[in-house]
N, CA, C and O of each residue as an XYZ file, in Angstrom:
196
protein
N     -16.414    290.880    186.561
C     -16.731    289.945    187.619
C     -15.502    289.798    188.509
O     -14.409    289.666    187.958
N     -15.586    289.809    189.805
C     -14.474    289.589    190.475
C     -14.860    288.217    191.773
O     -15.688    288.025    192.664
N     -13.810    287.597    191.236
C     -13.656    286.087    191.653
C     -12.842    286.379    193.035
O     -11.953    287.229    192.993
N     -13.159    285.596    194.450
C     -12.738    285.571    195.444
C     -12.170    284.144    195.949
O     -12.861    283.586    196.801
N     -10.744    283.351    195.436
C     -10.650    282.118    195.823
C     -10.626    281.709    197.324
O     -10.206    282.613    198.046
N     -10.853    280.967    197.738
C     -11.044    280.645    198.820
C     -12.642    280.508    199.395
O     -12.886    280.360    200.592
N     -13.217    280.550    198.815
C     -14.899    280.683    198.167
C     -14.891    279.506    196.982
O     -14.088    279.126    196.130
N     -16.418    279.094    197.468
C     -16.667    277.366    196.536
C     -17.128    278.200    195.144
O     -17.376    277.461    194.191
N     -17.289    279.810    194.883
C     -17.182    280.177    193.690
C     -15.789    280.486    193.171
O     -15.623    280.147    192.000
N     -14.943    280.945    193.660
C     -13.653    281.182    193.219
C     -12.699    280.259    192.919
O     -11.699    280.298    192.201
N     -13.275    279.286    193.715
C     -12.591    277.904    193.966
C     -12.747    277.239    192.287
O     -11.884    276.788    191.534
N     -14.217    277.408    192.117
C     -14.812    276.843    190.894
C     -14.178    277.091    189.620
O     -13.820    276.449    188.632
N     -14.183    278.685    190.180
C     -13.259    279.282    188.592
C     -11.831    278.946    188.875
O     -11.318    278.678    187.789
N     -11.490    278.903    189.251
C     -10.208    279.302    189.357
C      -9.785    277.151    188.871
O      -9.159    276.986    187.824
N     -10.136    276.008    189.591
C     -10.523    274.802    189.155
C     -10.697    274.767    187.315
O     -10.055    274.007    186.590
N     -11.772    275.836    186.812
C     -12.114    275.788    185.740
C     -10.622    276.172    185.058
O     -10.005    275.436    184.288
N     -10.274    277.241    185.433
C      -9.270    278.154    184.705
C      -7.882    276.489    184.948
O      -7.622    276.054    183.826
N      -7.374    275.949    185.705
C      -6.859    275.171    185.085
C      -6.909    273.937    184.816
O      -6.045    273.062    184.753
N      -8.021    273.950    184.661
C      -8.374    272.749    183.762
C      -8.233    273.096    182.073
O      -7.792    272.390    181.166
N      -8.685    274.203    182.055
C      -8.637    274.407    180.179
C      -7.175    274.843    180.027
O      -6.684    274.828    178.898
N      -6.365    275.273    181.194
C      -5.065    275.745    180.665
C      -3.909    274.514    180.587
O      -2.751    274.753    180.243
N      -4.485    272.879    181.033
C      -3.819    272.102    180.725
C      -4.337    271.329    179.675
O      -3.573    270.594    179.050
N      -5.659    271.398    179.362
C      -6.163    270.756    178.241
C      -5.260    271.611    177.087
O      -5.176    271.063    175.988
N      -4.676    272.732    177.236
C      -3.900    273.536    175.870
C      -2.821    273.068    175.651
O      -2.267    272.788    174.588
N      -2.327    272.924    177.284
C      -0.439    272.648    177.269
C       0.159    271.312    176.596
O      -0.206    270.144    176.731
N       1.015    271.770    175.964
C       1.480    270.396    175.188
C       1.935    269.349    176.114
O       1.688    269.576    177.299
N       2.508    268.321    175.853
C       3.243    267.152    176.312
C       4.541    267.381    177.166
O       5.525    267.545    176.444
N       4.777    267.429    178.363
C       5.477    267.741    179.527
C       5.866    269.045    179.636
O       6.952    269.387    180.104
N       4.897    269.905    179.162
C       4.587    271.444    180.051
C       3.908    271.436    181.007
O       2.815    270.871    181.018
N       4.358    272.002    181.927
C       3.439    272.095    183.498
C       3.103    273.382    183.725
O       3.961    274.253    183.585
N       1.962    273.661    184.063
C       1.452    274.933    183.811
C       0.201    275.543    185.149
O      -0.600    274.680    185.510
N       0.111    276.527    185.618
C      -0.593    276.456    186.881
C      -1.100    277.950    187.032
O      -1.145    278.537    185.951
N      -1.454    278.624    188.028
C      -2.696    279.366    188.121
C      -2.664    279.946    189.903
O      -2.612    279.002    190.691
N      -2.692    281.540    190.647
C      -2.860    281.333    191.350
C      -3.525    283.036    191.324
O      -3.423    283.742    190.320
N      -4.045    283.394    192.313
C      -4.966    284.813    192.584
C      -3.103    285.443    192.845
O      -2.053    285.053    193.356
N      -3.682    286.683    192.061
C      -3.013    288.196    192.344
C      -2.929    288.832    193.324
O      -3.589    289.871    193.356
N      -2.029    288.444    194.600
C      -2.322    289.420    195.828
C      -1.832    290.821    195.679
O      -1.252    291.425    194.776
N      -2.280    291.146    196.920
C      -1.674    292.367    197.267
C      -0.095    292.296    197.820
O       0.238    291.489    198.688
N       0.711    293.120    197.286
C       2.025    293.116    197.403
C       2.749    292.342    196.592
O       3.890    292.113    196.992
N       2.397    291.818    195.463
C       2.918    291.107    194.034
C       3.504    291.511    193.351
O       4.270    290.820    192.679
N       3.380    293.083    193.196
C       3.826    293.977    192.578
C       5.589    294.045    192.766
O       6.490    294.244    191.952
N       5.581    293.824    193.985
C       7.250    293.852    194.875
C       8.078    292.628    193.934
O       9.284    292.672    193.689
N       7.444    291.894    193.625
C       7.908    290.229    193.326
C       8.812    290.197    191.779
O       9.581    289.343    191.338
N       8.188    291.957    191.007
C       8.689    292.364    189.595
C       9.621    292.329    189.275
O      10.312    292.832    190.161
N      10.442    291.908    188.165
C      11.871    292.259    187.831
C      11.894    293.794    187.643
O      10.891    294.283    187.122
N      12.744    294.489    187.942
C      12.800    295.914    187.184
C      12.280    296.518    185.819
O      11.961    297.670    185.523
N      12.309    295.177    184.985
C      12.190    295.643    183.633
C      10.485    295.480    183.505
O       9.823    296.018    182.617
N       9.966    294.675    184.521
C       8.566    294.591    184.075
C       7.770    294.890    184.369
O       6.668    294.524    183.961
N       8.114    296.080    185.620
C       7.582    297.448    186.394
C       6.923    298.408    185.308
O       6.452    299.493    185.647
């Protein structure tokens, strides 16, 4: 399935996705969520190329 945020479906999942990823996080972990663009790849440390 491929999710498009910016869309009241992508929006939805993506809403969903952190909601359950803070219901996990312990007590003053902050934790967050955003779409994979294009050109992200650039953003890599060397080692994780």
């Amino acid at each position: 399935m491929t999710v498009i945020t910016g869309t009241p479906a992508g929006d939805r999942y993506e809403a969903s996705l952190l909601s359950a990823m803070m219901s996990m996080a312990p007590p003053g972990i902050r934790v967050g969520c955003r779409t994979i663009r294009a050109g992200d790849e650039g953003l890599l440390l060397p080692e994780e190329r």
